[in-house]
N, C-alpha and C positions, 0 to 999 in steps of 0.2 A: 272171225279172222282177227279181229281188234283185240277181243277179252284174249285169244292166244298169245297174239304178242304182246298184251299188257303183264300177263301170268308170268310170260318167258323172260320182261324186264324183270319185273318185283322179284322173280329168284335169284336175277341176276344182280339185284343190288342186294339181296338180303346172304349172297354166301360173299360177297364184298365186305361187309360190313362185319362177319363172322371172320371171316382172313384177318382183318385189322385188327379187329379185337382180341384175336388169341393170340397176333406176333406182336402184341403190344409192349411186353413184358423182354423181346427177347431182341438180341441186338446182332446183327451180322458182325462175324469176326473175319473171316477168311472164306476164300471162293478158289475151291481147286478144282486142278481139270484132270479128271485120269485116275483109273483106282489106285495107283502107286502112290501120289500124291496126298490121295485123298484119306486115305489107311495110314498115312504116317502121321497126318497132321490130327486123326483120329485120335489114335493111340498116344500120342503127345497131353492133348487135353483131357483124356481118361486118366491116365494117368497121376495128373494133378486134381483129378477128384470133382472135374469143372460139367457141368451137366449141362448135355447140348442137345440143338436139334438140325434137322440135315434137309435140305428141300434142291429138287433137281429139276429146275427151271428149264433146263436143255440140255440132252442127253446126246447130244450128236445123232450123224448120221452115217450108215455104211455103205462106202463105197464101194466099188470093186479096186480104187487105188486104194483107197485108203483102212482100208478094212483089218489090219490089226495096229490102228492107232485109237487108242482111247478117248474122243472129247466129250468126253460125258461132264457134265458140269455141276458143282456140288457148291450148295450155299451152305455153311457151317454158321449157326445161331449158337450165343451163348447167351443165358440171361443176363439182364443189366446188370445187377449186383456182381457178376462174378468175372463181368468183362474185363477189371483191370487183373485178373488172376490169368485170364486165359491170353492176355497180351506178354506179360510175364513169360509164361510159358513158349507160348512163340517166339518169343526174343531171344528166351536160352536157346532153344535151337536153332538160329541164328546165328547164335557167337559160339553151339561148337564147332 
């Protein structure tokens, strides 16, 4: 029973410790809700040539109210280096 749950910790700290260390590198820029949203502000940072990565922390849920409202939730990474470009970019779209 003990070595089970010792096993079940150690994995549990060793993909912690792998999470850290690969989003080490990359920095949250934007967190949008909804694939409309989510597709523009995509295409916005593709477009400036900005390489990113996408993680969906909370994807909502479906009601029977609510059920063609989208709160699917998207966390948008960009690398460090490239973060002041992708801010850039979101600003222009902003101001037009």
């Amino acid at each position: 029973m003990y070595i089970g749950i010792g096993i079940l910790a150690l994995v549990f700290i060793i993909i912690s410790i792998i999470r850290t260390s690969s989003n080490r590198n990359w920095k949250l820029i934007y967190t949008a809700y909804g694939n409309e949203e989510y597709f523009k502000i995509i295409a916005i940072l593709k477009t400036e040539g900005i390489k990113l990565k996408i993680d969906t922390p909370y994807r909502g849920t479906d009601t029977r109210i609510n059920r063609f409202k989208d709160n699917t939730q998207y966390d948008i990474y960009v690398k460090k280096d490239e973060e002041h470009l992708a801010v850039k970019a979101l600003q222009k779209r902003n101001n037009l």
